[in-house]
N, C-alpha and C positions, 0 to 999 in steps of 0.2 A: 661510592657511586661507580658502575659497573660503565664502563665509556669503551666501543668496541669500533673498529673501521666499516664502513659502509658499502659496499660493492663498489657505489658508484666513483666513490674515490680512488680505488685500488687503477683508474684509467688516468693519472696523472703520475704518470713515469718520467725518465727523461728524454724519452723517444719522442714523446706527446706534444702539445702546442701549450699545454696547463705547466702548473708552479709544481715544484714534486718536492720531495725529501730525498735524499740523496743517503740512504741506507735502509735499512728493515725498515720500510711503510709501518708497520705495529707499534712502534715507535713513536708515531705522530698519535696514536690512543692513548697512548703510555702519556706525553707532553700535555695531550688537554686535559686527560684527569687529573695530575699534577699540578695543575693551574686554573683549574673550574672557580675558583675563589676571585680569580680575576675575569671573569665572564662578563663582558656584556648584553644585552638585551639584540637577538638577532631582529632582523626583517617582522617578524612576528612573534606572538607570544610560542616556547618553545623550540625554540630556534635561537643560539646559542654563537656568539663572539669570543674566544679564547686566544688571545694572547699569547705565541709559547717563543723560545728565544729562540733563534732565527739560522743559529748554526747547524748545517748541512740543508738548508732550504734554498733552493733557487727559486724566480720569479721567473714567469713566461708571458709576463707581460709587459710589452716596452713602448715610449712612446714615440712613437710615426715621426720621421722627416723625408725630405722628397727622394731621397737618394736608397731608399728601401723597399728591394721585391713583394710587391703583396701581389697574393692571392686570394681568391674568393672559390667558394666552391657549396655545393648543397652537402649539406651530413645532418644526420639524426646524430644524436647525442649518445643513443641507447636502442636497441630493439625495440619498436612499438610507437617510437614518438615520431612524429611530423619532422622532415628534413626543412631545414632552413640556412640561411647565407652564411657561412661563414667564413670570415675573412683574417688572412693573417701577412703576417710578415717575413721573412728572411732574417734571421737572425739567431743571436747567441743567449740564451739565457743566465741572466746573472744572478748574483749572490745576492741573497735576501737580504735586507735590513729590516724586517719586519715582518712579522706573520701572525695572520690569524686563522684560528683552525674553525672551520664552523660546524655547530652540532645541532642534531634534531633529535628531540627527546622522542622518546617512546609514544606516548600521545602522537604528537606531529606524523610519526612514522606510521603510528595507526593508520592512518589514514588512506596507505597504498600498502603494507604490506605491516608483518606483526616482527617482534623483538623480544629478544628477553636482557635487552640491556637499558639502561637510564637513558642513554645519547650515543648517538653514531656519528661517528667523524662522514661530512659527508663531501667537505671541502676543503681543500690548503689555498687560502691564498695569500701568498707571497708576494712581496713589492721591495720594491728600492724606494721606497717614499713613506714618510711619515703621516701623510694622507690616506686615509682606506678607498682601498678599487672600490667604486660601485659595480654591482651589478651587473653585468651588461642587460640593455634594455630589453635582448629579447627572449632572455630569463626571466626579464619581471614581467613582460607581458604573457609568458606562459605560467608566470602563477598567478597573476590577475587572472588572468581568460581561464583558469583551472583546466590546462591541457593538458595528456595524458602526458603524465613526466614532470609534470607541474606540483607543487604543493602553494594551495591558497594564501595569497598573499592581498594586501590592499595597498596601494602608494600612490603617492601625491603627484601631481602635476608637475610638482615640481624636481621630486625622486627621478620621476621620466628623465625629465630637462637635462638636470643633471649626470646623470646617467647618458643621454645620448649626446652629449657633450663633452664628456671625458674619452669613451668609445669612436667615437669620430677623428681625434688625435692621439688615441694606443690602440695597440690591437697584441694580439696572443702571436706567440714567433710560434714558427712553421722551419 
């Protein structure tokens, strides 16, 4: 299976507010095709949960106590998409204890732009917790609401819930 890096990932550096790999980004391709065998079932069909060991991955995402600078501010994600709140914190990012790399196959990718590989890395994320980050909610509601930047997705009531309940106490460091 041919597993390449996605544009939109290559914006999770260490500069950034996201989880990054901490040597050749190309690497993190290399990782999930090595590991596709442990794949879980993503968000939707085509959409891809990979598992890879966690050495050279930091997380950027930490959870909230009172004594840490947050900001919020408007940004689009990407050229073309709707700006919306995002908010973060002050802080260090840490060393990963787990990470899942997430892929969208060819199909899925149809759907805004063509490939000529199986799955594209299009996410790291990285946590200190054996728990997986949901989402943040207003990623799910742009692929519910099929916004431009979105890819279609369907979730529960309770996906939401959960999701703006994790997000509420972490946020992505800044």
């Amino acid at each position: 299976m041919k597993v390449r890096l996605n544009n939109f990932v290559r914006r999770q550096t260490k500069e950034s507010r996201f989880s990054y790999y901490d040597g050749d980004i190309e690497v993190v391709a290399e990782l999930a095709a090595l590991n596709l065998e442990k794949a879980r079932q993503g968000y939707r069909p085509g959409v891809l949960e990979v598992e890879v060991d966690p050495a050279n991955f930091f997380s950027g995402v930490i959870k909230l106590y009172s004594h840490f600078r947050i900001t919020s501010k408007l940004e689009a994600r990407q050229p073309g998409e709707e700006e919306v709140l995002i908010t973060t914190a002050r802080a260090d990012k840490q060393r990963a204890t787990h990470v899942d790399v997430i892929l969208y196959s060819k199909e899925v990718l149809a759907e805004e732009v063509s490939t000529d590989a199986d799955y594209e890395v299009v996410s790291i994320n990285a946590r200190v917790s054996s728990i997986p980050t949901p989402m943040d909610p207003v990623t799910m509601a742009r692929n519910f609401l099929n916004k431009t930047g979105g890819t279609k997705g369907v979730f529960s009531a309770e996906q939401f819930a959960e999701s703006i309940w994790f997000w509420a106490t972490h946020a992505n460091v800044s």
